[in-house]
Each structure stands twice: as C-alpha cells, then as structure tokens.
N, C-alpha and C positions, 0 to 999 in steps of 0.2 A: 138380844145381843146389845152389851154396851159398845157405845164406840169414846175413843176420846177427844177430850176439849182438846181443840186448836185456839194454842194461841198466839195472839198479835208477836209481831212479829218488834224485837228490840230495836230501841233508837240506838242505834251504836255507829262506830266509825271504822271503815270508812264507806261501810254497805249497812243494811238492816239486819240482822240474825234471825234466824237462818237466812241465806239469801233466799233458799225457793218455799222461805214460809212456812216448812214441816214442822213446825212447831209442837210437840206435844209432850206430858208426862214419861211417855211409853217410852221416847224414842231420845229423851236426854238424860245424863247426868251429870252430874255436877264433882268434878276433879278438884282433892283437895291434897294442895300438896305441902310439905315440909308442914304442918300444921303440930309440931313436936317443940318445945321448951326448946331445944337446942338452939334450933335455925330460929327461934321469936327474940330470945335472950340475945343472942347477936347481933341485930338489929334495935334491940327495942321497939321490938314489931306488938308489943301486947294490945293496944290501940285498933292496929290492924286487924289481930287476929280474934277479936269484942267481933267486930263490924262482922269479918267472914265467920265466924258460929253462929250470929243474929240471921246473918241472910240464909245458911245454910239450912234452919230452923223452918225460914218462911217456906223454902226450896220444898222440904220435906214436907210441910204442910199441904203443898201443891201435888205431892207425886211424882215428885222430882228424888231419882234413886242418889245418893250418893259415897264415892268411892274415895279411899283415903290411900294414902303415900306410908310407907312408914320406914325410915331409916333405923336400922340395927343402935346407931351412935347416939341417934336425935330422944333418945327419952318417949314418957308414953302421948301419948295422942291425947288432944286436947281433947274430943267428945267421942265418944260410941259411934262409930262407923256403923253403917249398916253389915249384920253380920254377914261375913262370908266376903266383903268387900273392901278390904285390907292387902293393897299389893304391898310385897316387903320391896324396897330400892336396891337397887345393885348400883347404880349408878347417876347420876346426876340428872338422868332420863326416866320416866314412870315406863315408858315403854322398852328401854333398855333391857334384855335378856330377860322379862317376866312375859306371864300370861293376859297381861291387861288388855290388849286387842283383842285375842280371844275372848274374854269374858265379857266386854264390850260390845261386841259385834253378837256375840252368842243371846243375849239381852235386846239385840234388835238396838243398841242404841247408835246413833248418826249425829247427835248436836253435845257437845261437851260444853260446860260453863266453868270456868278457873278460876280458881281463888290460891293463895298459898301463899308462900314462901319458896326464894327469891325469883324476883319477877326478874331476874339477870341470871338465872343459873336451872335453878330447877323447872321453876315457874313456864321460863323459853322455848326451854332445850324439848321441853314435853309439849308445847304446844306447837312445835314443829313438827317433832316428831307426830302428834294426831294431826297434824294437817296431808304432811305425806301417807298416811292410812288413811287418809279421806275422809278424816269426822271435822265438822262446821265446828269451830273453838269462839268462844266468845270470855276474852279474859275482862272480869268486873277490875276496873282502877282502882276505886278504895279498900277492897278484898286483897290486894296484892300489895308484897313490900321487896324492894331489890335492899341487897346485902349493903349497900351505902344508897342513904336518899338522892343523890345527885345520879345515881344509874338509875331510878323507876320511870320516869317519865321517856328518857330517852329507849328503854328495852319497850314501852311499851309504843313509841314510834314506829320501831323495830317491827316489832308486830303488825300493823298497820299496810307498813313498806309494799308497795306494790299494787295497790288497791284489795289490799288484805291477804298477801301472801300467806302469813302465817294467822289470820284469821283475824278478827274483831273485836272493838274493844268499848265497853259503857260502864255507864255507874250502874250501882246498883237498884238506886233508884226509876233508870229506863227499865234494868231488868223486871221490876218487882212492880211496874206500871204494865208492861208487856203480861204480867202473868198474871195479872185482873182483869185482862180483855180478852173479850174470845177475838181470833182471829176474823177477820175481812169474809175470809170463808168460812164461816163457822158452823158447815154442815157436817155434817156425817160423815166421812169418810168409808 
C-alpha cells in the first residue's frame, strides 16, 4: 500500500498552509478561475496568466488535480482542464449554484490553491465562499490579477483580514519550495 508524500507546509501570510500541515497530492487542488481571453484581455492579465499555466504545469507534475472556471461569455480555456473538471459559472462565485463542493469534497480534497482572474471579483468572492465550506485556500499573488491593478494588492489584504479569515496568501515561489519538501512529518500516514 502506497501512502502519500506530505508536504512542507507554505511560507505564506498570515499563517503557514495548510495550518494543520495536511499537506498532500490526494487531498488538494488547485482552483483556476476566469483563466478565459475574456476576463485576460480586460486586464492585460496575459503576463499573469504565462506565470499561472507555468505553475499549474509544475502543480500537475506534483499530483496536484486541477479544476477550471468556465464562463459561458469568457471564450475557451487557456489549457486542457483535467477532464471531467470544468465547472461552467453561474455567477461571479465557482461555488455559486454548481456542483463544485460536491465534487470537491467527493475527491477527498480539503486544501484549494488559487490562481485566476479577478482577484477583486471572482478570484474573492470563491475564496470566501471555500473558506465558509471549510477548505484551507491558499491564493499564490503573482498567479492572480484584480480587474484594475490598484485593487490586487488591496483584495489580497482582504483575504489575509483577520489572521486569514478568508484564507492565505504566497508567491509561488513559497509554493513550489513547499512542494520539494517533504513535510517535518514525513512518515506514513
């Protein structure tokens, strides 16, 4: 019987990810939202949305499942979703009247990692929403772009608020240091 690598737990702010260190392939995946031409072109997010394909790449390399966003309006999906895991948006929320907590939960997964488009609207609005269902959110900063530059920094304070109410926030680079180490505990589970 295999079991899986634990790993090291993210330098992030304003706690470590996950807090209680269940770190693993099994048990995260990585939320990619507005990742469509539409919400990129309005921004001039193409820059941003290089950076979140490249980490999503390494993500997957790791065992890390990943689940995509798709608005009806927003044009096709920058990469191949893993299949089967394409929620269509109803609303400005992933979890908004879809099944994504069901297939979530169903998956065993408990740690969400964000990346997307807009870190002020979609990007928030869903990472509250997974914090009220009780999954650990970890939004990477340079993976994310809010709808005007002078709102990204501040939405991702936002997030922070409270000793991480709405959950946690690192570069990618903490992330993608975190997922080369095995965890402190790095037995068996």
């Amino acid at each position: 019987m295999t079991h899986p690598m634990i790993f090291a737990q993210v330098a992030s702010q304003p706690y470590r990810f996950p807090f209680d260190a269940d770190f693993t392939a099994g048990n995260t995946a990585v939320l990619c939202l507005g990742m469509q031409p539409h919400y990129i072109e309005r921004c001039d997010g193409q820059a941003v949305a290089q950076r979140a394909l490249a980490l999503i790449d390494r993500l997957r390399l790791r065992g890390i499942a990943d689940v995509w966003t798709e608005s009806a309006h927003g044009g096709p999906l920058l990469a191949r979703s893993t299949p089967g895991q394409t929620i269509p948006l109803v609303k400005e929320n992933a979890f908004f009247n879809t099944d994504l907590h069901q297939r979530l939960t169903d998956r065993g997964i408990r740690n969400l990692i964000i990346v997307g488009f807009f870190t002020d609207e979609l990007v928030h609005s869903s990472t509250r929403a997974a914090t009220d269902w009780g999954f650990e959110c970890l939004t990477i900063a340079e993976a994310c772009q809010a709808s005007r530059p002078e709102f990204h920094l501040p939405q991702l304070r936002i997030t922070q608020f409270g000793n991480g109410l709405f959950g946690t926030v690192a570069s990618a680079e903490a992330l993608l240091t975190a997922l080369e180490t095995t965890g402190e505990n790095n037995e068996c589970r």
